[in-house]
TORBANU-981441 format. One record per residue (C-alpha): x, y, z; residue number from 1. Coordinates in Angstrom, 3 decimals. Layout:
REM residues N
<site px="X" py="Y" pz="Z" pos="NUM"/>
...
//
This chain:
REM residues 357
<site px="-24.852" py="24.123" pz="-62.292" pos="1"/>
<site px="-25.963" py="25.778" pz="-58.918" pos="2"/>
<site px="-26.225" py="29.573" pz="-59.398" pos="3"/>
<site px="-25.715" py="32.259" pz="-56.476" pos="4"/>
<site px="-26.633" py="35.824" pz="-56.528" pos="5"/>
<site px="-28.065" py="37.758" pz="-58.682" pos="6"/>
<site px="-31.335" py="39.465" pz="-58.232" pos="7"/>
<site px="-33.723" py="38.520" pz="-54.743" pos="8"/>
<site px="-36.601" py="36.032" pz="-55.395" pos="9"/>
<site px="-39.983" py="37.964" pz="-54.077" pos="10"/>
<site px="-41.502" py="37.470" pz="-50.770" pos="11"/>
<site px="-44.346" py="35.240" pz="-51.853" pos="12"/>
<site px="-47.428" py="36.333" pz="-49.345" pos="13"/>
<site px="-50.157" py="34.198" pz="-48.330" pos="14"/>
<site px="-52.841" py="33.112" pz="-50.508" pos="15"/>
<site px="-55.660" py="31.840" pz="-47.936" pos="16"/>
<site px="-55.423" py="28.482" pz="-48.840" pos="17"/>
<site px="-56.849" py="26.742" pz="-45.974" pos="18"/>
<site px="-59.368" py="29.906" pz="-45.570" pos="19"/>
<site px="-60.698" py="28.704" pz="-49.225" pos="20"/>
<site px="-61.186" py="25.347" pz="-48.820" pos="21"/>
<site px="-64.790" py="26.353" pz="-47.307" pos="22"/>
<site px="-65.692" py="26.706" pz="-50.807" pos="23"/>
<site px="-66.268" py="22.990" pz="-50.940" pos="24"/>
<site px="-69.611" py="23.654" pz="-48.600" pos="25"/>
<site px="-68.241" py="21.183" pz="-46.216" pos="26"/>
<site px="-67.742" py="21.609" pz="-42.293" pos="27"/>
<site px="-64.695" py="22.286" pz="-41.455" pos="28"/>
<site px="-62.689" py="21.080" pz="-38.276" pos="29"/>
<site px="-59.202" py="21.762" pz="-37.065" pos="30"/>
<site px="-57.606" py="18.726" pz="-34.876" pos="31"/>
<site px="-53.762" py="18.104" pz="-33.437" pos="32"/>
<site px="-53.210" py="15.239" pz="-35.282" pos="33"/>
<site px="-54.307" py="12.795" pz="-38.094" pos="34"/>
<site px="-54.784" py="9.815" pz="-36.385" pos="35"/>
<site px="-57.062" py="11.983" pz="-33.977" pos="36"/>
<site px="-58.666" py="13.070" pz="-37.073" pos="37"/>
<site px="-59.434" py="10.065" pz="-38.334" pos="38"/>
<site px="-60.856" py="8.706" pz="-34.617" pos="39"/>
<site px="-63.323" py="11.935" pz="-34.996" pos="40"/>
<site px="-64.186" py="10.675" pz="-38.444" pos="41"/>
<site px="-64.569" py="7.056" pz="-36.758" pos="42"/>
<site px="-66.807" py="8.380" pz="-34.103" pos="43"/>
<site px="-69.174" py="10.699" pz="-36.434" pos="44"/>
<site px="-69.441" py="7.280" pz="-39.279" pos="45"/>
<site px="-71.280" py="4.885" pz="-37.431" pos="46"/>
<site px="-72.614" py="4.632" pz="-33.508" pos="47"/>
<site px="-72.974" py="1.089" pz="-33.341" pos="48"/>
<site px="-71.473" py="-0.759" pz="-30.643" pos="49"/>
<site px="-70.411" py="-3.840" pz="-33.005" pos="50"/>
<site px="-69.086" py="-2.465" pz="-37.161" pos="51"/>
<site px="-67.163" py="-3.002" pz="-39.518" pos="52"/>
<site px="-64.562" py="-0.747" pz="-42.218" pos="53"/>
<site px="-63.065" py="-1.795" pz="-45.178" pos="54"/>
<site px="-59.577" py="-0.383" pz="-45.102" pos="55"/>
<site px="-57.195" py="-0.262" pz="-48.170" pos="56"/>
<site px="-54.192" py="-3.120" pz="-47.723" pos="57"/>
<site px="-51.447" py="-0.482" pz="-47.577" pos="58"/>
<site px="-51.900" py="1.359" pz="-44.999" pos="59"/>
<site px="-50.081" py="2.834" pz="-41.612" pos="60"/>
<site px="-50.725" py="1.463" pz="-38.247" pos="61"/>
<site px="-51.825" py="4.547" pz="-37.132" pos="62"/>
<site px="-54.477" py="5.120" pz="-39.872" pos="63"/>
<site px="-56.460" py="1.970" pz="-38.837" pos="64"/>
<site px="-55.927" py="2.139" pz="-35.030" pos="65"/>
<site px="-58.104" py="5.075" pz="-33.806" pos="66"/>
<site px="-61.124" py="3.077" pz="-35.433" pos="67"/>
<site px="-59.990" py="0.045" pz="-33.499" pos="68"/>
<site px="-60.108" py="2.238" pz="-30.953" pos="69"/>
<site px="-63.711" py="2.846" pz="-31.755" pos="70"/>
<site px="-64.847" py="-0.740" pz="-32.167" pos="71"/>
<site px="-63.998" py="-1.355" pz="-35.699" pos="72"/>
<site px="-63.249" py="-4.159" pz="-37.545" pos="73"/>
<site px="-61.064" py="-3.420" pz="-39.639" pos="74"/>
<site px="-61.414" py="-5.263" pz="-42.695" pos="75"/>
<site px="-58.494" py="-5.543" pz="-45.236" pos="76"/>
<site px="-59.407" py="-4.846" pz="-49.462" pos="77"/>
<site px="-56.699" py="-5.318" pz="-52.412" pos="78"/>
<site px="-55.031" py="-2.786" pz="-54.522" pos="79"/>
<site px="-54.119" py="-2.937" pz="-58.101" pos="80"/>
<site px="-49.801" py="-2.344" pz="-58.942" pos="81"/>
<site px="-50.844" py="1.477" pz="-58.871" pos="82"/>
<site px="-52.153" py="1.515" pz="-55.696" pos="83"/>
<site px="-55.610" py="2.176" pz="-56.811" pos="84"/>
<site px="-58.636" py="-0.380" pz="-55.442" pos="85"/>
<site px="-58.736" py="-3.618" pz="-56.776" pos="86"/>
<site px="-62.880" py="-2.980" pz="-57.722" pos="87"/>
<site px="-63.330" py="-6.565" pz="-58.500" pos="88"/>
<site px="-61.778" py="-7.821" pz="-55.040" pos="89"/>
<site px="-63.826" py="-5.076" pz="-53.306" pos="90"/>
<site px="-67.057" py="-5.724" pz="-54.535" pos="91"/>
<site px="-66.780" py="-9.356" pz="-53.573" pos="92"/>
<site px="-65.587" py="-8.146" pz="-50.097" pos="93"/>
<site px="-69.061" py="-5.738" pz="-50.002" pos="94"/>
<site px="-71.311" py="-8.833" pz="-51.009" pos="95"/>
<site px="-69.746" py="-10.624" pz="-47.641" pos="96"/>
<site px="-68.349" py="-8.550" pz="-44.822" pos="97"/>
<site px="-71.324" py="-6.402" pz="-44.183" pos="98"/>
<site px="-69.386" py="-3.021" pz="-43.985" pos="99"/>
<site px="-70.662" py="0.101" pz="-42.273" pos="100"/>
<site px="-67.964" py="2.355" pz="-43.513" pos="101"/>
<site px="-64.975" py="2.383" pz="-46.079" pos="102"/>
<site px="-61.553" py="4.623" pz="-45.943" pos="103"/>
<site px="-60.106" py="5.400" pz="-49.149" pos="104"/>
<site px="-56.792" py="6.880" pz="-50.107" pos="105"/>
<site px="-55.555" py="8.553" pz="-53.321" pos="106"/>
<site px="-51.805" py="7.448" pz="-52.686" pos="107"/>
<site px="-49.264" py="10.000" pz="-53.747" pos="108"/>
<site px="-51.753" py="11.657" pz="-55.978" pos="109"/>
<site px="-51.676" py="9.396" pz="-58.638" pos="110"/>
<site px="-54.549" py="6.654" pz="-57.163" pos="111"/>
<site px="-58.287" py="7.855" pz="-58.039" pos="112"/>
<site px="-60.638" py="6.498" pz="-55.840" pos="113"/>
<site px="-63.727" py="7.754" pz="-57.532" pos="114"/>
<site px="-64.543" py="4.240" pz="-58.701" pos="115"/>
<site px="-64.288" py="2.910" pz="-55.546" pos="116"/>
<site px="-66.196" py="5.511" pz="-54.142" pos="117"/>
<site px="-68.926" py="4.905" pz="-56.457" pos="118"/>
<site px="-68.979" py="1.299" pz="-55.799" pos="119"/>
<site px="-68.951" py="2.018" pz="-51.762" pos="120"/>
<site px="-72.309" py="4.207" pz="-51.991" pos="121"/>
<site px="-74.602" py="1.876" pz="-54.144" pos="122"/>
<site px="-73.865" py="-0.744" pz="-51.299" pos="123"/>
<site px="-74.902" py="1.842" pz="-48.590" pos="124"/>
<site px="-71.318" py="2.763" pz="-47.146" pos="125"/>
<site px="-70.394" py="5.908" pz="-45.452" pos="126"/>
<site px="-67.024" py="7.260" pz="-47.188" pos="127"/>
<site px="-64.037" py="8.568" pz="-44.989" pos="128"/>
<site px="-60.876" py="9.526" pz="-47.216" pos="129"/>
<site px="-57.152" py="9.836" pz="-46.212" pos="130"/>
<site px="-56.088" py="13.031" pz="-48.439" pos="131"/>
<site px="-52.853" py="13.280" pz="-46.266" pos="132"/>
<site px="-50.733" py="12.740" pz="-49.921" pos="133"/>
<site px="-53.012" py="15.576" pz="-51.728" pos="134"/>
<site px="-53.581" py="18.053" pz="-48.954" pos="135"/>
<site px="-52.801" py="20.818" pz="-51.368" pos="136"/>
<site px="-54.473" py="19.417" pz="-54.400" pos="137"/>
<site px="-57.776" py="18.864" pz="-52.507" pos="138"/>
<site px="-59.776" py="21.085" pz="-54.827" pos="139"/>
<site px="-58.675" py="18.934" pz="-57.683" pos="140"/>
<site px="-59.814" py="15.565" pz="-56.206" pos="141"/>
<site px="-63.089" py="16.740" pz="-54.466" pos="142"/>
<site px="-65.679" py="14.323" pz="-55.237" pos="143"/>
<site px="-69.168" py="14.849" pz="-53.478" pos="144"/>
<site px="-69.773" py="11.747" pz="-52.752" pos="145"/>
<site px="-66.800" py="11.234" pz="-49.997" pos="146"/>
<site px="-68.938" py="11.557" pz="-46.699" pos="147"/>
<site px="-65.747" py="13.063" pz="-44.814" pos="148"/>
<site px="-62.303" py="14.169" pz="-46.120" pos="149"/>
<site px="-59.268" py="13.953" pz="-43.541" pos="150"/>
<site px="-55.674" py="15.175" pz="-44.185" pos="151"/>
<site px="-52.700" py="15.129" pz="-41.239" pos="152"/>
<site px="-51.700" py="18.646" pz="-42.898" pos="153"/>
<site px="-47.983" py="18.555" pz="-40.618" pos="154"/>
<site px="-47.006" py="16.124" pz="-43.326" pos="155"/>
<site px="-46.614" py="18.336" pz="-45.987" pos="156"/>
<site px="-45.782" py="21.686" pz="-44.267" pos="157"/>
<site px="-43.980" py="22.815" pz="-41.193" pos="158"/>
<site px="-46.733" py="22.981" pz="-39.159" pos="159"/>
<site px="-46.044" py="22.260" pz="-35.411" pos="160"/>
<site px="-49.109" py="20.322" pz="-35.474" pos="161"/>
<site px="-52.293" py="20.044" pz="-37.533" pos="162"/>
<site px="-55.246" py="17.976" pz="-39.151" pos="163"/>
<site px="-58.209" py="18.710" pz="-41.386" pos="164"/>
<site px="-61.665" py="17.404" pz="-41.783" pos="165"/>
<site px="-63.976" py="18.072" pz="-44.255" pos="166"/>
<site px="-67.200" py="16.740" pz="-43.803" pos="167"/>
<site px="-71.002" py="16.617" pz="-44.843" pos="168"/>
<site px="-72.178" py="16.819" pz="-41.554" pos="169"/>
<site px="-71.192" py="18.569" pz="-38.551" pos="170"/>
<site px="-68.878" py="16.680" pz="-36.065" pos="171"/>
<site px="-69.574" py="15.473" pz="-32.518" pos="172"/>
<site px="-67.437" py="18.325" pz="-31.281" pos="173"/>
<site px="-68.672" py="17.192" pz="-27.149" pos="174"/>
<site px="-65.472" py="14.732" pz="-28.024" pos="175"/>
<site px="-62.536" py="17.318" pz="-28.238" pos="176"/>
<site px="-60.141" py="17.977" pz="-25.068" pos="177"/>
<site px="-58.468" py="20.932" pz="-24.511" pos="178"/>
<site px="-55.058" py="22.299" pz="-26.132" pos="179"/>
<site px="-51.764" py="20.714" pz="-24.883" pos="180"/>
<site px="-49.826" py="23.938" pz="-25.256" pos="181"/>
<site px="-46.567" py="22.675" pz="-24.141" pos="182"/>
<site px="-46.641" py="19.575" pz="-27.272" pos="183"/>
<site px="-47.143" py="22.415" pz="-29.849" pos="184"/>
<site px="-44.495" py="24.541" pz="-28.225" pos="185"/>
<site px="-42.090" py="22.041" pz="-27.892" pos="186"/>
<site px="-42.732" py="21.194" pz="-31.583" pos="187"/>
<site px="-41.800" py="24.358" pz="-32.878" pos="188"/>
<site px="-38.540" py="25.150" pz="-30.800" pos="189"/>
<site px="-37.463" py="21.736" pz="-32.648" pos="190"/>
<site px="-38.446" py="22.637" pz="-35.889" pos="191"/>
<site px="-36.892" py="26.248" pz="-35.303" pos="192"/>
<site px="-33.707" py="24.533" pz="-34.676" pos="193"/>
<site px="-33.929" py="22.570" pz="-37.217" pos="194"/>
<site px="-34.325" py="25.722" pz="-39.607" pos="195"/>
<site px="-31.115" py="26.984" pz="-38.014" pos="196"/>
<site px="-29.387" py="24.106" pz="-37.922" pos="197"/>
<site px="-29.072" py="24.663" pz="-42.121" pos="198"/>
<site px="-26.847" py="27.891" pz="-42.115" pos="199"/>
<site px="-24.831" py="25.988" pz="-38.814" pos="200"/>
<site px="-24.603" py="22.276" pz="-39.222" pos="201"/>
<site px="-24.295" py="22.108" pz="-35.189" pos="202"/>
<site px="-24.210" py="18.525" pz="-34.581" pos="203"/>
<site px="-25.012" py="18.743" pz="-31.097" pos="204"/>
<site px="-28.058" py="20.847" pz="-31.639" pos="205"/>
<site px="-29.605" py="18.204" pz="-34.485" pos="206"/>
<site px="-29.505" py="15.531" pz="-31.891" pos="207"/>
<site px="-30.872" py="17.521" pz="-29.726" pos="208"/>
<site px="-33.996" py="18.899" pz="-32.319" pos="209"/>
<site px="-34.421" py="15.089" pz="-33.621" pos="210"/>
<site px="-35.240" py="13.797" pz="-29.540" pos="211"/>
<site px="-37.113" py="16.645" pz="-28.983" pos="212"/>
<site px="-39.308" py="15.649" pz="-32.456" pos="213"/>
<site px="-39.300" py="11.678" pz="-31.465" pos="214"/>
<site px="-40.423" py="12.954" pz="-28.211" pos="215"/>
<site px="-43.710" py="14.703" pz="-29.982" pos="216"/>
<site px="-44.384" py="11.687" pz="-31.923" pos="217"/>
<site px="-44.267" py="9.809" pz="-28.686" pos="218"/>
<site px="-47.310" py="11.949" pz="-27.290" pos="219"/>
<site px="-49.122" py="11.260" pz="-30.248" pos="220"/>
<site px="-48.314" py="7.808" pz="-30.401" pos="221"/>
<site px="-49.944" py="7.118" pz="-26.663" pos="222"/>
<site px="-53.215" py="8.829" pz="-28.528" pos="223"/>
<site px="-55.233" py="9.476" pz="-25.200" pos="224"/>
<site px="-57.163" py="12.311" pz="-26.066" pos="225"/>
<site px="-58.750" py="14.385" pz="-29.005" pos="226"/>
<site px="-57.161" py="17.396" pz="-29.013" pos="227"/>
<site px="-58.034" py="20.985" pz="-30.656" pos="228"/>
<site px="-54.653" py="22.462" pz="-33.404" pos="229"/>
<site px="-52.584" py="24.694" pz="-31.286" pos="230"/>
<site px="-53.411" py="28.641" pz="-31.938" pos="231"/>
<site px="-49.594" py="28.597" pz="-32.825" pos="232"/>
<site px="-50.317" py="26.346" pz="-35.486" pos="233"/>
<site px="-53.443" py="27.947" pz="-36.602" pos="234"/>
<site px="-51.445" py="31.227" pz="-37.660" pos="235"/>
<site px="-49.029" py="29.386" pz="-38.755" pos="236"/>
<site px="-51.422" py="28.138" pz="-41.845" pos="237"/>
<site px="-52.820" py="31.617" pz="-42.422" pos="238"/>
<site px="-49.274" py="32.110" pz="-43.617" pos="239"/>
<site px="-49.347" py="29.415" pz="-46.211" pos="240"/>
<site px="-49.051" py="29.289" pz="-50.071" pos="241"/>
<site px="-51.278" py="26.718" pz="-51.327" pos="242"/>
<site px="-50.413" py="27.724" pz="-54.811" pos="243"/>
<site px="-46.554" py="28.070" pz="-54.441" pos="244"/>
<site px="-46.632" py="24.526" pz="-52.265" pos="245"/>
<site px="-48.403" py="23.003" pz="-55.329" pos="246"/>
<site px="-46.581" py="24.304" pz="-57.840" pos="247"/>
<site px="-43.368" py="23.341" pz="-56.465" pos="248"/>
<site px="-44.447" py="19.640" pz="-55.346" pos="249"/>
<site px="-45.555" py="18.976" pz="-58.971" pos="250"/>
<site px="-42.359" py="20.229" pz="-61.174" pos="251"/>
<site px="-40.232" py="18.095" pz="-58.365" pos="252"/>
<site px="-42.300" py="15.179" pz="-59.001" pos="253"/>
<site px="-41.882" py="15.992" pz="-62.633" pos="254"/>
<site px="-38.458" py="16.546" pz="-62.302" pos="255"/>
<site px="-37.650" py="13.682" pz="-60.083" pos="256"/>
<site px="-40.245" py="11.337" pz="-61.969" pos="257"/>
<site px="-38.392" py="12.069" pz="-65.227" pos="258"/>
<site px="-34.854" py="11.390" pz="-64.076" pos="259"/>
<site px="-35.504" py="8.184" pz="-62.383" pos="260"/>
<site px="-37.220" py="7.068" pz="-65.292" pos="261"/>
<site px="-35.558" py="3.677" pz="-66.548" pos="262"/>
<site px="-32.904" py="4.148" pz="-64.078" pos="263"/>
<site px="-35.126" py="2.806" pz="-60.889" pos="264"/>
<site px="-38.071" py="0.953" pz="-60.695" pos="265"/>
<site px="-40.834" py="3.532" pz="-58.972" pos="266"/>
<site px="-44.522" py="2.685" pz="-58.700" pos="267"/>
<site px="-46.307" py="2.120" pz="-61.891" pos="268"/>
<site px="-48.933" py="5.438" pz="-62.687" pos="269"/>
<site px="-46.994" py="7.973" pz="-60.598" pos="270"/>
<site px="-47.035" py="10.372" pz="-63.295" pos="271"/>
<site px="-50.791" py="10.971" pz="-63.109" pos="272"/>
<site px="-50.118" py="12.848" pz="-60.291" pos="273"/>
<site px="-48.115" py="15.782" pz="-61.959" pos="274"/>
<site px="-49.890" py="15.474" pz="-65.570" pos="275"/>
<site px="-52.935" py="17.994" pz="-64.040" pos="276"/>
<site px="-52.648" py="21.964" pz="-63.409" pos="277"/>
<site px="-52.686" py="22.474" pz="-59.735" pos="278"/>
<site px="-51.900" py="19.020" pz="-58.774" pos="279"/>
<site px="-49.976" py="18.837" pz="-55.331" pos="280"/>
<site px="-47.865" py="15.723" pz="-55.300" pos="281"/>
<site px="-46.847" py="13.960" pz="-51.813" pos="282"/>
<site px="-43.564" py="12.044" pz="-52.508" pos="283"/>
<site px="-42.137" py="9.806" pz="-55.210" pos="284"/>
<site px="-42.023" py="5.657" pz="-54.223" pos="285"/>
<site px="-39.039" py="3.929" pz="-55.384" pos="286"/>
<site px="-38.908" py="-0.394" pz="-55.013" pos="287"/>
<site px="-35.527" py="-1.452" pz="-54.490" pos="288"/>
<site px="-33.817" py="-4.742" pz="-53.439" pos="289"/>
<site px="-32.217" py="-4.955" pz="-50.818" pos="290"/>
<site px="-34.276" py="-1.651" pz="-48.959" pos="291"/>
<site px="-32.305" py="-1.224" pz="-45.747" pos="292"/>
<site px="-29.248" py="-1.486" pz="-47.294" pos="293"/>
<site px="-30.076" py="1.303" pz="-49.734" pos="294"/>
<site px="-31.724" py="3.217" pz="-47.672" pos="295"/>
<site px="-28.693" py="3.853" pz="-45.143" pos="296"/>
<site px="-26.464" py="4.024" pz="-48.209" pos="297"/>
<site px="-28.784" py="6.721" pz="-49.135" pos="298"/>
<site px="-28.709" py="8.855" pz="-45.676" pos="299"/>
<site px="-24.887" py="8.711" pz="-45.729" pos="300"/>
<site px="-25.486" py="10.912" pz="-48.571" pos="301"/>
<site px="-28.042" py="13.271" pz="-47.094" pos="302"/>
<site px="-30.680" py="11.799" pz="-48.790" pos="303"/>
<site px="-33.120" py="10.575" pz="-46.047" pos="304"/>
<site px="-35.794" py="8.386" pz="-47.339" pos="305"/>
<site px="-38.812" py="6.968" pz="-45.768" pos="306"/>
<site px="-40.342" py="3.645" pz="-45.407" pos="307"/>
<site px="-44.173" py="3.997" pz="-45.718" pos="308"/>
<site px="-44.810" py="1.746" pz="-44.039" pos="309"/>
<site px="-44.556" py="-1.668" pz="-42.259" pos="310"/>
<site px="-47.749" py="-3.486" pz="-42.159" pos="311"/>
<site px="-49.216" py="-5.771" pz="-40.348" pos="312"/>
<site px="-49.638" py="-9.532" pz="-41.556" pos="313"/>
<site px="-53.072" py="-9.509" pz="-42.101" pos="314"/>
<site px="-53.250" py="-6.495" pz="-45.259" pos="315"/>
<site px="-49.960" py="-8.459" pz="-46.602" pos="316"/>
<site px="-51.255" py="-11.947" pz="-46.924" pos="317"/>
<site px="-54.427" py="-10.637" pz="-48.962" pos="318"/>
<site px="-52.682" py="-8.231" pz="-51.047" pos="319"/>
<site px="-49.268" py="-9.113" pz="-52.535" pos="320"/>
<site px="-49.190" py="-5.091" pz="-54.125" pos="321"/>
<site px="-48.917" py="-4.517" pz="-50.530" pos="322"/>
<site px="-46.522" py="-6.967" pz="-49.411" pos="323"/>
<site px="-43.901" py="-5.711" pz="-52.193" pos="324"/>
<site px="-44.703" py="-2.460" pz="-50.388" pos="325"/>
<site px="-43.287" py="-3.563" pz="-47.323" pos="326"/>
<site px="-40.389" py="-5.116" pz="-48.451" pos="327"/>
<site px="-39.089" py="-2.877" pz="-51.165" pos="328"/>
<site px="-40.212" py="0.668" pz="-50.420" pos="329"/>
<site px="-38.772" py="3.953" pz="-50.152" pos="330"/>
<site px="-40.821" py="7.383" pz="-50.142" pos="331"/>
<site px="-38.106" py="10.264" pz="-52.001" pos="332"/>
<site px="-39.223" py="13.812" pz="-50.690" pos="333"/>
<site px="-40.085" py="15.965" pz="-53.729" pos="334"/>
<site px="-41.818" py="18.554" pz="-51.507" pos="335"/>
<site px="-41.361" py="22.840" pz="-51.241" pos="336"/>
<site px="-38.428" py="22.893" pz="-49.778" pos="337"/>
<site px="-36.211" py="21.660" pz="-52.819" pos="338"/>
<site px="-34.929" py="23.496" pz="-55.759" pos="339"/>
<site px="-34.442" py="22.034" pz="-59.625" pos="340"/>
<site px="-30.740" py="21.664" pz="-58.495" pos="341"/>
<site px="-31.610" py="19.948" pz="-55.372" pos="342"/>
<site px="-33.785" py="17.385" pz="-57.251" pos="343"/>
<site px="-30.658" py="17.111" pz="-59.724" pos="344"/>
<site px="-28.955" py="15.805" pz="-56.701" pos="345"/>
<site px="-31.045" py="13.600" pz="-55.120" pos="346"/>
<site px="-31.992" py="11.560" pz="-58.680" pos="347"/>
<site px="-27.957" py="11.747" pz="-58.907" pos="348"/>
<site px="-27.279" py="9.852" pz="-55.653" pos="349"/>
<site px="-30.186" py="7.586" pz="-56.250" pos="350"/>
<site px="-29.399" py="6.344" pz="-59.087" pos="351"/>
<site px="-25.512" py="5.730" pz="-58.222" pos="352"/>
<site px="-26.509" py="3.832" pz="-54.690" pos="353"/>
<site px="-29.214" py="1.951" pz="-56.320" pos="354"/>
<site px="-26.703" py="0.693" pz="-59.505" pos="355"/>
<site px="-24.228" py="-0.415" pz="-56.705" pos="356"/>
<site px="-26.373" py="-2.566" pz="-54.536" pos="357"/>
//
């Protein structure tokens, strides 16, 4: 039962999250976007005109393409049914591709990579990890050996735009262009009217929020330039949570986690990533047959999943983990924004759309 009234929540004030992540004696770097984070990281791994990176099978396009961008190879490894590495697979890859440099992701909080990790510095390998699903757990995952850390923070909170490297060494910062006021501006009036659009339902303004948004992406997607987070943004994160964003991600997970359980199939090991104090899940991954069909089913309902994400040929026909990825995947939100009710909801409508298809 929802309940209304009552006595006011309090005004939870920043905590300095972001502020405190210098802690981890790393260098620090603010960037627009991940994928421009990740070209940085490219740049700063290896100045070789011809090299090579081992790149997990299930992955976004625009994770690997700023280091083809650079001159990479981009050289596909295996992952187990959890999504963590396949350690026998990579260390046959190692003995044969003559790698410079390795990305690693812990996927939705629940993947360790410190195996992998291990495995990619005895054979000489500079380490560059995606922690775009465990930006607010990063103090819980830290492992020294990772060369450079990289998180697209606008995933997880209402940032207008934003990225994060952590690194061992300072950053070729000769590379970085100048702010593009207008994309972070234009950004923000969407995601303002998005806020309003809550206590309105104006269907005319979503439409008109949602271009404006798929017009951002577009900017980003042409990924001409490294470009410097927006001052907006930048007080926007002194404004952040950490604690309260964590907390909440990890009882949704919980929540979610424990509802779908032997209802719909999820991926195997997801609840290692609410089983830890301060863990900061990203989302919950459901398989389902018949994934389009569900997924619309499911956004007729106002629950609007994600498929993350279509991949290219090459990581599927080397990793079948990944091709079931691709065909049967849908990311649920468990993030901030929901309530315990909320969550009751969404596992409600999952669970009925997924029985009927």
């Amino acid at each position: 039962m929802r309940e209304y009234g009552s006595e006011h929540p309090a005004i939870v004030l920043p905590d300095g999250y972001f502020e405190s992540l210098g802690e981890l004696g790393r260098e620090i770097m603010y960037l627009r976007s991940g994928r421009e984070a990740l070209l940085m990281a490219g740049i700063a791994a290896c100045d070789k005109k011809e090299k090579v990176i081992l790149f997990p099978a299930y992955c976004c396009w625009s994770m690997s393409a700023p280091f083809e961008k650079e001159g990479y190879q981009v050289v596909y490894y295996r992952l187990n049914e959890d999504l963590t590495v396949d350690l026998d697979y990579l260390k046959e890859l190692m003995g044969r591709a003559k790698a410079d440099a390795i990305l690693t992701m812990n996927y939705y909080g629940s993947a360790k990579t410190d195996d992998a990790v291990r495995l990619a510095k005895e054979n000489g390998l500079v380490v560059i990890e995606d922690f775009s699903h465990c930006t607010f757990s990063i103090k819980q995952i830290f492992n020294p050996e990772v060369d450079i850390y990289v998180s697209s923070i606008r995933k997880s909170v209402g940032v207008c735009d934003g990225s994060i490297i952590l690194s061992k060494e300072k950053m070729p910062e000769q590379y970085i262009q100048e702010e593009v006021k207008d994309f972070a501006d234009k950004r923000f009036v969407a995601q303002t009217d998005k806020r309003l659009y809550t206590w309105r339902k104006d269907q005319e303004k979503k439409q008109a929020f949602l271009g404006t948004i798929r017009e951002c992406e577009g900017i980003i997607d042409e990924f001409t330039a490294v470009r410097p987070i927006s001052e907006r943004a930048k007080k926007m994160l002194a404004q952040v949570n950490g604690e309260e964003i964590a907390y909440a991600r990890r009882e949704n997970m919980r929540h979610l986690w424990a509802r779908l359980n032997g209802n719909v199939r999820m991926v195997p090991g997801l609840e290692r990533s609410f089983e830890k104090e301060g863990s900061s899940p990203f989302s919950l991954p459901i398989l389902v047959e018949n994934r389009d069909e569900v997924q619309g089913k499911l956004a007729r309902r106002g629950v609007y999943t994600q498929w993350l994400w279509p991949l290219c040929d090459e990581a599927m026909a080397i990793c079948h983990v990944s091709k079931e990825m691709n065909e049967k995947m849908l990311s649920v939100p468990i993030d901030q924004r929901f309530s315990w009710d909320d969550i009751e909801e969404i596992a409600e409508i999952i669970i009925s759309v997924v029985s009927e298809v």
